[in-house]
PQR file of N, CA, C, O and H, with PARSE charges and radii, in Angstrom:
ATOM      1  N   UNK A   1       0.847  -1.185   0.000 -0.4000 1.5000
ATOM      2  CA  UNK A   1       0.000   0.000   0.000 -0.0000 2.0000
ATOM      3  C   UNK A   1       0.887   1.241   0.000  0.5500 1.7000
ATOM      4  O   UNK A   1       2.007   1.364   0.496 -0.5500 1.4000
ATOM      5  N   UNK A   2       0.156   2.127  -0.656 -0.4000 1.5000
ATOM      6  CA  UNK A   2       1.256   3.654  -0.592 -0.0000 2.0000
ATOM      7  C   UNK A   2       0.773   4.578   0.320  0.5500 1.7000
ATOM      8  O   UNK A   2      -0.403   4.855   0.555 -0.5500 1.4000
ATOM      9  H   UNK A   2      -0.753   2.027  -1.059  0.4000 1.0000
ATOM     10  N   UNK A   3       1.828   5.052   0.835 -0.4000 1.5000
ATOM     11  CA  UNK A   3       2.239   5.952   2.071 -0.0000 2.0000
ATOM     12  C   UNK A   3       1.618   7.013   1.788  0.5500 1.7000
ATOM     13  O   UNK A   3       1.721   7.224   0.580 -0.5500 1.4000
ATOM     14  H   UNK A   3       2.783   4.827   0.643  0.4000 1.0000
ATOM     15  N   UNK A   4       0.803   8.072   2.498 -0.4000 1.5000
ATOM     16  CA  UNK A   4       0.112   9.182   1.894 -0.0000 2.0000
ATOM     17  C   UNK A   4       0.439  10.660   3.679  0.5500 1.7000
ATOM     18  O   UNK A   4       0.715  10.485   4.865 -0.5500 1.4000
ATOM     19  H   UNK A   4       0.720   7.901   3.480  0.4000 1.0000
ATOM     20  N   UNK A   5       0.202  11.800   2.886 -0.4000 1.5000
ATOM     21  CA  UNK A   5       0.967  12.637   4.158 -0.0000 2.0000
ATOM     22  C   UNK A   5      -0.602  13.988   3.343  0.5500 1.7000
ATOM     23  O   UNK A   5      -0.678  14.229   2.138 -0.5500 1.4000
ATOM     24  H   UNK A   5      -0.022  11.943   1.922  0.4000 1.0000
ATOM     25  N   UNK A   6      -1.381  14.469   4.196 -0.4000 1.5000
ATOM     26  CA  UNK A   6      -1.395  15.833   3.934 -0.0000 2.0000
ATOM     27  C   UNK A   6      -0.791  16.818   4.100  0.5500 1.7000
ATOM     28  O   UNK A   6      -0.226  17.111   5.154 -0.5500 1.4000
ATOM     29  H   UNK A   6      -1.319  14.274   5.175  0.4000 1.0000
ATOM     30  N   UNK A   7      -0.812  17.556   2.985 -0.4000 1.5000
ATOM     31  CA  UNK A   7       0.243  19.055   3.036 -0.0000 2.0000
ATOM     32  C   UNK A   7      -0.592  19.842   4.279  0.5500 1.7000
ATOM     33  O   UNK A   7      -1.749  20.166   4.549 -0.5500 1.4000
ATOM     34  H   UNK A   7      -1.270  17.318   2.129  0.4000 1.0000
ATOM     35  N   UNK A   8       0.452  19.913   4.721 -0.4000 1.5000
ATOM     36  CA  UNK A   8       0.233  20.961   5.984 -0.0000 2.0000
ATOM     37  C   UNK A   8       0.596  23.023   5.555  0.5500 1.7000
ATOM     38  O   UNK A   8       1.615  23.346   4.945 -0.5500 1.4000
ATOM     39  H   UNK A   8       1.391  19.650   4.502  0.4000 1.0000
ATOM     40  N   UNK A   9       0.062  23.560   5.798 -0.4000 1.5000
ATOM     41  CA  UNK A   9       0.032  24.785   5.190 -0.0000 2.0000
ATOM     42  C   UNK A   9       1.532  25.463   5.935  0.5500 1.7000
ATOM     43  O   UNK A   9       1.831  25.175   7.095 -0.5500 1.4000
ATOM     44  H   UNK A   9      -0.766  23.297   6.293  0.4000 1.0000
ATOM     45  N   UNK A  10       2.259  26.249   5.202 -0.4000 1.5000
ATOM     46  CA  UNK A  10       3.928  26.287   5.745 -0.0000 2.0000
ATOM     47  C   UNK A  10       3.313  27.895   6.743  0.5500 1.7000
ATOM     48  O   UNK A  10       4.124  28.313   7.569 -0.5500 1.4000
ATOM     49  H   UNK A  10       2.017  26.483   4.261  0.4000 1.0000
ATOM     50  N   UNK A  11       2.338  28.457   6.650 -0.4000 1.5000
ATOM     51  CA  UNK A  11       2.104  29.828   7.203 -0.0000 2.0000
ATOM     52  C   UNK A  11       2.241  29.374   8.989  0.5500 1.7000
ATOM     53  O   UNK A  11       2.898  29.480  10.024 -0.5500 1.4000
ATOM     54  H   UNK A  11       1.679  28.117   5.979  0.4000 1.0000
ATOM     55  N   UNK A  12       0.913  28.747   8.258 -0.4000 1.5000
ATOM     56  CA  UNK A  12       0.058  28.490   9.950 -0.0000 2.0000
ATOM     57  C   UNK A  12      -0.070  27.046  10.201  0.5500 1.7000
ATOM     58  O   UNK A  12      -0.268  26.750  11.379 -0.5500 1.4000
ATOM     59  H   UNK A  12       0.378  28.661   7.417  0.4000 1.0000
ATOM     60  N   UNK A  13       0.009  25.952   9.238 -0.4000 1.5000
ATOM     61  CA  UNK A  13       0.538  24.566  10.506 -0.0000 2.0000
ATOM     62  C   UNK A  13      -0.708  23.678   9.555  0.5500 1.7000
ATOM     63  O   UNK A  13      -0.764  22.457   9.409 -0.5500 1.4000
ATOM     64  H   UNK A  13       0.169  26.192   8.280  0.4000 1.0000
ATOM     65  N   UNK A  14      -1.373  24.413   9.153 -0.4000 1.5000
ATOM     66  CA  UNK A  14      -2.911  23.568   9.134 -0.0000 2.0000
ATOM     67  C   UNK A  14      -3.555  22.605   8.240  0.5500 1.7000
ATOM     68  O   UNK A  14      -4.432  23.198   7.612 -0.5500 1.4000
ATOM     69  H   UNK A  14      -1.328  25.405   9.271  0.4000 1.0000
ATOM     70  N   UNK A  15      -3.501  21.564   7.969 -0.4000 1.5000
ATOM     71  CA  UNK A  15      -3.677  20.416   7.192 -0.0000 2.0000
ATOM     72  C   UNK A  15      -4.824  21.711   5.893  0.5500 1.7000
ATOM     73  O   UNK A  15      -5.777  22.473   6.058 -0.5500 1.4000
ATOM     74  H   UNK A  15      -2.788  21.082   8.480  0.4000 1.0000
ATOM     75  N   UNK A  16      -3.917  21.259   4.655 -0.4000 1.5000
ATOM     76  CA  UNK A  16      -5.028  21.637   3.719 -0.0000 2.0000
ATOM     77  C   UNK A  16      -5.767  20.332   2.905  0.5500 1.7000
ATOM     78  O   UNK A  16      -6.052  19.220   3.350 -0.5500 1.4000
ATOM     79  H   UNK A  16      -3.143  20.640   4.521  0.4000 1.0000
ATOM     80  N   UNK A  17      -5.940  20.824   1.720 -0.4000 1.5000
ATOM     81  CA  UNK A  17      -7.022  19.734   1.149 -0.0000 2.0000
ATOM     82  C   UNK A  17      -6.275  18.775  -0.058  0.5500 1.7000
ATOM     83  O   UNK A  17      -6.641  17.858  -0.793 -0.5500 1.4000
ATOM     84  H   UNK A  17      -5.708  21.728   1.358  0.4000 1.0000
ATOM     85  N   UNK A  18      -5.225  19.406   0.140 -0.4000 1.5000
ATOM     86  CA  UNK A  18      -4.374  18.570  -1.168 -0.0000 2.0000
ATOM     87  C   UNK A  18      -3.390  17.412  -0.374  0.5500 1.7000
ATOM     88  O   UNK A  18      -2.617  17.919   0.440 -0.5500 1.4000
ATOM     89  H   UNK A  18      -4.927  20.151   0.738  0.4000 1.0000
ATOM     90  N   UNK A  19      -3.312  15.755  -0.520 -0.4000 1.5000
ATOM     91  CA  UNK A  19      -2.684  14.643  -0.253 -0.0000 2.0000
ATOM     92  C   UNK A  19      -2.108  14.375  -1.090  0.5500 1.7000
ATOM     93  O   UNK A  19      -2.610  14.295  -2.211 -0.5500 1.4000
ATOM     94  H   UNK A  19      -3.939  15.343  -1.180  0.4000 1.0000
ATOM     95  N   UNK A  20      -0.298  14.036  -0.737 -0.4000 1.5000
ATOM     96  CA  UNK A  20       0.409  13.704  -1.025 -0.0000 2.0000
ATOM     97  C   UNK A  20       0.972  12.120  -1.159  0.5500 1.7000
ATOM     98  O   UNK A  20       1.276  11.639  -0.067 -0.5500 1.4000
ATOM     99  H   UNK A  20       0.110  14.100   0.174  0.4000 1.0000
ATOM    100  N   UNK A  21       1.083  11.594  -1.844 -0.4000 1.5000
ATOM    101  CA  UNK A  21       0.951  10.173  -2.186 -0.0000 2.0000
ATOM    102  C   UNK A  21       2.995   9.709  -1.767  0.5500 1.7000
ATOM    103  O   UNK A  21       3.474  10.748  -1.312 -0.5500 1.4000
ATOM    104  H   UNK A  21       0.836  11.984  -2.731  0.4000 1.0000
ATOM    105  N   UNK A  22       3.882   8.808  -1.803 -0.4000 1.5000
ATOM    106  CA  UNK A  22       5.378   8.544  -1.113 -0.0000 2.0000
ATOM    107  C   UNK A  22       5.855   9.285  -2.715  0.5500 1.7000
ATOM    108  O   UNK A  22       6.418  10.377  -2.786 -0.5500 1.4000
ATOM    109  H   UNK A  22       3.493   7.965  -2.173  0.4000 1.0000
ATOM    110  N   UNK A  23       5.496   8.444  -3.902 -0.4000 1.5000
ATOM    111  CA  UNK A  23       6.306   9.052  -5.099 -0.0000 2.0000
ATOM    112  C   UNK A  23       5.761  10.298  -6.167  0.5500 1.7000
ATOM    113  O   UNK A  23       6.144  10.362  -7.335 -0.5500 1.4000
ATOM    114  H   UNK A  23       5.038   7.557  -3.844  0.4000 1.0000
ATOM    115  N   UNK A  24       4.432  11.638  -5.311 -0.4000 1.5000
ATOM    116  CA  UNK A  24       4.358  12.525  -5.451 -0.0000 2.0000
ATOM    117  C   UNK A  24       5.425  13.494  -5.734  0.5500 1.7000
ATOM    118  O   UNK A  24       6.176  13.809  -4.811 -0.5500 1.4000
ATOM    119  H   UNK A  24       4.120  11.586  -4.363  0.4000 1.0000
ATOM    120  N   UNK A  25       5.635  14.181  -7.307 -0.4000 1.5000
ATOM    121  CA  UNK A  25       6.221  15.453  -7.218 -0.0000 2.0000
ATOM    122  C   UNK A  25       5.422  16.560  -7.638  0.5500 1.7000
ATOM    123  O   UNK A  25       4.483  16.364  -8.409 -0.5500 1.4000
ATOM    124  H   UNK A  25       5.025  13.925  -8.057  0.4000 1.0000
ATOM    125  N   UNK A  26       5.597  17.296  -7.364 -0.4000 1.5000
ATOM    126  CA  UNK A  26       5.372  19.074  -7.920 -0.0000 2.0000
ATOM    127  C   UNK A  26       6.345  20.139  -8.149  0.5500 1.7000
ATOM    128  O   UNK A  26       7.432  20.343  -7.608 -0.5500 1.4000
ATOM    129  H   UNK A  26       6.360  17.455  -6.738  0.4000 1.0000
ATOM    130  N   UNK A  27       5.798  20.697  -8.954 -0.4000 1.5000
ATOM    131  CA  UNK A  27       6.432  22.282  -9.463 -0.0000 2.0000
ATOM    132  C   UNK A  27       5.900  23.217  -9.342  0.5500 1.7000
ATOM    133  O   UNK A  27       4.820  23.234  -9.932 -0.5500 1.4000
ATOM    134  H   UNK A  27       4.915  20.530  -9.393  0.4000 1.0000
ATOM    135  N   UNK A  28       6.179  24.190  -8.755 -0.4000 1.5000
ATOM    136  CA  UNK A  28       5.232  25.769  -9.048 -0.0000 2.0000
ATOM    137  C   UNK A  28       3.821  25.233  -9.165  0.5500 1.7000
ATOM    138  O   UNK A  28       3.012  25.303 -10.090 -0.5500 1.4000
ATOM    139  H   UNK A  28       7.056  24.176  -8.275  0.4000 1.0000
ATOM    140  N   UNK A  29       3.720  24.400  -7.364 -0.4000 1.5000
ATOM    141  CA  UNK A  29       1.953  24.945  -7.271 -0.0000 2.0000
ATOM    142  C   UNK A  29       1.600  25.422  -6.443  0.5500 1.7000
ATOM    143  O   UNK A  29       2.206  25.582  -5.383 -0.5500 1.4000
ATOM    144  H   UNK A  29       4.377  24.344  -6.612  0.4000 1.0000
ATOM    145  N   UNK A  30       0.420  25.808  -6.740 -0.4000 1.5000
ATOM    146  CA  UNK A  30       0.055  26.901  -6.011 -0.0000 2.0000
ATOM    147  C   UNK A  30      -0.698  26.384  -4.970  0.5500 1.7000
ATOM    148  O   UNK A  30      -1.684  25.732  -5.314 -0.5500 1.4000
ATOM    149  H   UNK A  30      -0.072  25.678  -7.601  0.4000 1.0000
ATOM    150  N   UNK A  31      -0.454  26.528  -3.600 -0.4000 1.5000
ATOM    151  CA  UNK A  31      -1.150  25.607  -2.495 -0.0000 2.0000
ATOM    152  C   UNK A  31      -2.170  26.816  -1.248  0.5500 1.7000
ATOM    153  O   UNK A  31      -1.739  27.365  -0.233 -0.5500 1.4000
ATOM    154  H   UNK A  31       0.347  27.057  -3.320  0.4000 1.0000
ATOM    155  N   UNK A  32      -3.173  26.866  -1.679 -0.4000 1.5000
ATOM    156  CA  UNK A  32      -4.273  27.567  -1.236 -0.0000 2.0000
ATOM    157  C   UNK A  32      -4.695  27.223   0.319  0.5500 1.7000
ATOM    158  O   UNK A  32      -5.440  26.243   0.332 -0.5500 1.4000
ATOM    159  H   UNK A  32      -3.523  26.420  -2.503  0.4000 1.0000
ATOM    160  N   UNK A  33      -4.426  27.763   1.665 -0.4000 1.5000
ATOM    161  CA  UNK A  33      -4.885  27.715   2.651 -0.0000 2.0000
ATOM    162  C   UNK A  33      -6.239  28.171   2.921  0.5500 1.7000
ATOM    163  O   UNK A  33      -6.345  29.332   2.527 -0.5500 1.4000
ATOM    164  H   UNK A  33      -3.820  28.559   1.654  0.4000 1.0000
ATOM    165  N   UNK A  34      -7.490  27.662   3.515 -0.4000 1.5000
ATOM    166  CA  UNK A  34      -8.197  28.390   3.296 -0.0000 2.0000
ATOM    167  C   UNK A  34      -8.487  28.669   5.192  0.5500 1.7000
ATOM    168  O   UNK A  34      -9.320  29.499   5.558 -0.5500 1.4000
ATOM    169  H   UNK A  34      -7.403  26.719   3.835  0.4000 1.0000
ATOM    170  N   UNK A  35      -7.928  28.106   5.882 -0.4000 1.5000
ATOM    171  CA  UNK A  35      -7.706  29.161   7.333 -0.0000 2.0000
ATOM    172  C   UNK A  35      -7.150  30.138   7.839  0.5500 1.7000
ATOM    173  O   UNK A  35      -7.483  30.754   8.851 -0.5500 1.4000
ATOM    174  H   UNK A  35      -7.251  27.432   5.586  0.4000 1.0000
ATOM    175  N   UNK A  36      -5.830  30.403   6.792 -0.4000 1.5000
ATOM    176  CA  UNK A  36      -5.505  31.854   6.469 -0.0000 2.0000
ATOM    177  C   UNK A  36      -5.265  32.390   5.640  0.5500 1.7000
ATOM    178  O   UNK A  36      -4.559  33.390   5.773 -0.5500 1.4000
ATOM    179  H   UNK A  36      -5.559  29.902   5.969  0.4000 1.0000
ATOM    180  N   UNK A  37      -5.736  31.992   4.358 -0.4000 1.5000
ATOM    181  CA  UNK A  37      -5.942  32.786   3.264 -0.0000 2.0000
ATOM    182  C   UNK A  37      -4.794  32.958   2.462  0.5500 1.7000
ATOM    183  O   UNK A  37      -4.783  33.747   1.517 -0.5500 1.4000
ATOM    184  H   UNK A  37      -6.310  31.180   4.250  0.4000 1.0000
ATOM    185  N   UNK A  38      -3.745  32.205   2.816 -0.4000 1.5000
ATOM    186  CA  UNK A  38      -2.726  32.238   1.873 -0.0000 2.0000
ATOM    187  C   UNK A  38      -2.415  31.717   0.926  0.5500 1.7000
ATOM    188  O   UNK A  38      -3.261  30.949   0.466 -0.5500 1.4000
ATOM    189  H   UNK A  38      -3.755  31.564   3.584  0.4000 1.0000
ATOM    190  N   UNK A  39      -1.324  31.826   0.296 -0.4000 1.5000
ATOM    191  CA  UNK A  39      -1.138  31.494  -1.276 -0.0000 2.0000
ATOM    192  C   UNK A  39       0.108  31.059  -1.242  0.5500 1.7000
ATOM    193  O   UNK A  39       0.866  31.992  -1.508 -0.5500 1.4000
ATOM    194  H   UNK A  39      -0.637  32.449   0.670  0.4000 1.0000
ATOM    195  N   UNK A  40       0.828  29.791  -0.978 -0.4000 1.5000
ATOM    196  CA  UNK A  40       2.168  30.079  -1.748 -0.0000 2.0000
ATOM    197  C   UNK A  40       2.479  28.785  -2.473  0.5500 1.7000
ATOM    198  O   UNK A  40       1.898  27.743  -2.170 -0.5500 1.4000
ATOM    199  H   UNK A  40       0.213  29.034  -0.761  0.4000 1.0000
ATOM    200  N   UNK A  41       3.646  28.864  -3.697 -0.4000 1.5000
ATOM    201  CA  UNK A  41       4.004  28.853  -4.192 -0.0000 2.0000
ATOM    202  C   UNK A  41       4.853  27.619  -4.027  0.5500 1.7000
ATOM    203  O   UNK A  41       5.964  28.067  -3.743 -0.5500 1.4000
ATOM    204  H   UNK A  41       4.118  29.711  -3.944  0.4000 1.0000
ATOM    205  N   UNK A  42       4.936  26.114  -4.057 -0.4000 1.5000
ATOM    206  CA  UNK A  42       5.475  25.326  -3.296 -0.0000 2.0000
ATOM    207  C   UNK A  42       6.194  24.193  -4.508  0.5500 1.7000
ATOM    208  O   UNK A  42       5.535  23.705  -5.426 -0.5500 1.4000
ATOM    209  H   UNK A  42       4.033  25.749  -4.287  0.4000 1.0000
ATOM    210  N   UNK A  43       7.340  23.981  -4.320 -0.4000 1.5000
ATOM    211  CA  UNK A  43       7.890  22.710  -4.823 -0.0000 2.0000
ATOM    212  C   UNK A  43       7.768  21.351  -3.809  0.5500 1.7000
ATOM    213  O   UNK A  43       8.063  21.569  -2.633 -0.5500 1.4000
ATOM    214  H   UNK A  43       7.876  24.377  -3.574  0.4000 1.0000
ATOM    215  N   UNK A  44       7.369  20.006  -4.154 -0.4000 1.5000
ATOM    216  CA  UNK A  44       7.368  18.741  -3.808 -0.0000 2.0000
ATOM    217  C   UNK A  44       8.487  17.452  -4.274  0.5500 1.7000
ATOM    218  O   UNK A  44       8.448  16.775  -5.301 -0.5500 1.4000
ATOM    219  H   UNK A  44       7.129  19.830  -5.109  0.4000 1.0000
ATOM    220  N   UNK A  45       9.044  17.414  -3.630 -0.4000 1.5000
ATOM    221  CA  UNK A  45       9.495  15.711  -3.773 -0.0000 2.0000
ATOM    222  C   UNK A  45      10.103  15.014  -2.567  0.5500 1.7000
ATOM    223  O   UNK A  45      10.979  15.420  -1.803 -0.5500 1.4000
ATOM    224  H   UNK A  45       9.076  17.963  -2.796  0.4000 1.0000
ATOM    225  N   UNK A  46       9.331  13.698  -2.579 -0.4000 1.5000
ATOM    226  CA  UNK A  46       9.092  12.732  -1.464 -0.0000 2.0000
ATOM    227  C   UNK A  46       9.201  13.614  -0.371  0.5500 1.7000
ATOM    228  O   UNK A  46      10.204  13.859   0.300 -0.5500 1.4000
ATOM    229  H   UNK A  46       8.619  13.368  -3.200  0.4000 1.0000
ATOM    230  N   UNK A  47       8.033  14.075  -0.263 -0.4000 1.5000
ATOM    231  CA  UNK A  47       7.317  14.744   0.900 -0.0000 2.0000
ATOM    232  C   UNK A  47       8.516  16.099   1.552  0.5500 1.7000
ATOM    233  O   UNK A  47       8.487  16.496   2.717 -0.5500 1.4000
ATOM    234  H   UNK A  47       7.218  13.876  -0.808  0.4000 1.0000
ATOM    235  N   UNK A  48       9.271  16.501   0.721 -0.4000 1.5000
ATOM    236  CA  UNK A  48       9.947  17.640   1.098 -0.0000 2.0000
ATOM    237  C   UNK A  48       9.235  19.164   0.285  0.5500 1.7000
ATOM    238  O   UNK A  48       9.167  19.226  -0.942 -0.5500 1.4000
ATOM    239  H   UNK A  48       9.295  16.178  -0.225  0.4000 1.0000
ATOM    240  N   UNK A  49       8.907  19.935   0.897 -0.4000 1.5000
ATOM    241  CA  UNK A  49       8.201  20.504   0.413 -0.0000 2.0000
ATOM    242  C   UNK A  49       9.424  21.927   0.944  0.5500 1.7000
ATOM    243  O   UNK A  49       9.992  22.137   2.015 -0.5500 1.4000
ATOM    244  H   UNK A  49       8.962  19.884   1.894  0.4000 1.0000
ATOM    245  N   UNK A  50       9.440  22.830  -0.668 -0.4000 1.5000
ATOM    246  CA  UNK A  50      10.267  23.841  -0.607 -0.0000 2.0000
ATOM    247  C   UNK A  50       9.199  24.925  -1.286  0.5500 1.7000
ATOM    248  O   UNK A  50       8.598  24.935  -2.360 -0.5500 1.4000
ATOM    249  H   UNK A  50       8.979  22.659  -1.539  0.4000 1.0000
ATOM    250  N   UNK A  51       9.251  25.869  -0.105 -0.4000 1.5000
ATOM    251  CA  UNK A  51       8.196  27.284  -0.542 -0.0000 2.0000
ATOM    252  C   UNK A  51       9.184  28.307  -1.489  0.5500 1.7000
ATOM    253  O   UNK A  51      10.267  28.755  -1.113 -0.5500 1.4000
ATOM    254  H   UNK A  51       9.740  25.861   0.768  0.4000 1.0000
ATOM    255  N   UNK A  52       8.685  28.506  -2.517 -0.4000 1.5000
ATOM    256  CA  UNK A  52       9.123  29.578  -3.426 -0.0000 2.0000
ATOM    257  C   UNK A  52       8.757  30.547  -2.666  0.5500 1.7000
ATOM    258  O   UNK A  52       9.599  31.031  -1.910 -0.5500 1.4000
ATOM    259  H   UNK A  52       7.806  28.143  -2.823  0.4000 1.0000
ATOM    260  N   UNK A  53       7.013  31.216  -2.688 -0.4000 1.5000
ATOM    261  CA  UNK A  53       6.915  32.589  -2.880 -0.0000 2.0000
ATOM    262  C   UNK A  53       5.375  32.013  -1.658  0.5500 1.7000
ATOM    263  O   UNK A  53       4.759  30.947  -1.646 -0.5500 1.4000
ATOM    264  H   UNK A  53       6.329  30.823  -3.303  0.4000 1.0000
ATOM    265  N   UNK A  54       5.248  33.004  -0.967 -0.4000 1.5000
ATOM    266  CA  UNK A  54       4.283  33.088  -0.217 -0.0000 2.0000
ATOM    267  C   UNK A  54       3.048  34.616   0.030  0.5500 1.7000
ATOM    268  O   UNK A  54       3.487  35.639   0.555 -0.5500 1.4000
ATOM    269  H   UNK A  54       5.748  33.870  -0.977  0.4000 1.0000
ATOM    270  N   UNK A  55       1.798  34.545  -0.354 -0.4000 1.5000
ATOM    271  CA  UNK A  55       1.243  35.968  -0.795 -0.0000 2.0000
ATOM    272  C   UNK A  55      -0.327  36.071   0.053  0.5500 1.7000
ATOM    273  O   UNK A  55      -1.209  35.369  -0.442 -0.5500 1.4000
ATOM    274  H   UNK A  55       1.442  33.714  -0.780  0.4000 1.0000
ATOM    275  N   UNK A  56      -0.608  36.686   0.967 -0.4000 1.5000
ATOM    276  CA  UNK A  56      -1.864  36.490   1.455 -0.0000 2.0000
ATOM    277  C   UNK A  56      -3.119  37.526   0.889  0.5500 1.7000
ATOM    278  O   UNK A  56      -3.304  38.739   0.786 -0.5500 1.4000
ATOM    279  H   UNK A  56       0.108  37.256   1.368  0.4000 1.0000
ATOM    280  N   UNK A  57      -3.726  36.478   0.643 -0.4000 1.5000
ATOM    281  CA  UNK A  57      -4.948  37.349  -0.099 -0.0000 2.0000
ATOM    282  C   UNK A  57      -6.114  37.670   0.383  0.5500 1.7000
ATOM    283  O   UNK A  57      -6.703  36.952   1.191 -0.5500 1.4000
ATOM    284  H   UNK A  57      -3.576  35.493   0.727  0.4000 1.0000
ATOM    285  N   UNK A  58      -6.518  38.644  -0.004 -0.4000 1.5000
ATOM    286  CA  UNK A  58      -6.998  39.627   0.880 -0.0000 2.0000
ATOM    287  C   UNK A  58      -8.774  39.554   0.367  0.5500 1.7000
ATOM    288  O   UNK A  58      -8.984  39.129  -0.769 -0.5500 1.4000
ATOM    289  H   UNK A  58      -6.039  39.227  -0.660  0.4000 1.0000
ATOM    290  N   UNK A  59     -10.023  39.988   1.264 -0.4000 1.5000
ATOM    291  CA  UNK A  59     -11.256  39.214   0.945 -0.0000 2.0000
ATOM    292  C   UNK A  59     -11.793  40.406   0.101  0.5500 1.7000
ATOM    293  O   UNK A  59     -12.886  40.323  -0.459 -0.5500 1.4000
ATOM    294  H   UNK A  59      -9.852  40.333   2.187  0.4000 1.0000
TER
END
């Protein structure tokens, strides 16, 4: 069976809605918090997650 992790939001801590699978990668996505409204900008591989750019948006 494969190993699975939710992305935790890098602002504020908080499990978002996107799951990460063991041989998940990403590029420049865009990972939407919706408990604080942020935006950033995140690279993935095997569950290392490196923030580019981080932007909070405003209602």
């Amino acid at each position: 069976m494969d190993e699975y992790q939710w992305i935790k939001c890098p602002v504020c801590g908080k499990n978002t809605r996107v799951k990460l699978m063991d041989d998940t990668e990403l590029k420049h996505f865009p990972l939407f918090c919706r408990k604080c409204r942020t935006e950033c900008i995140i690279n993935v591989k095997q569950f290392k997650i490196e923030v580019l750019e981080k932007r909070k948006l405003e209602k």
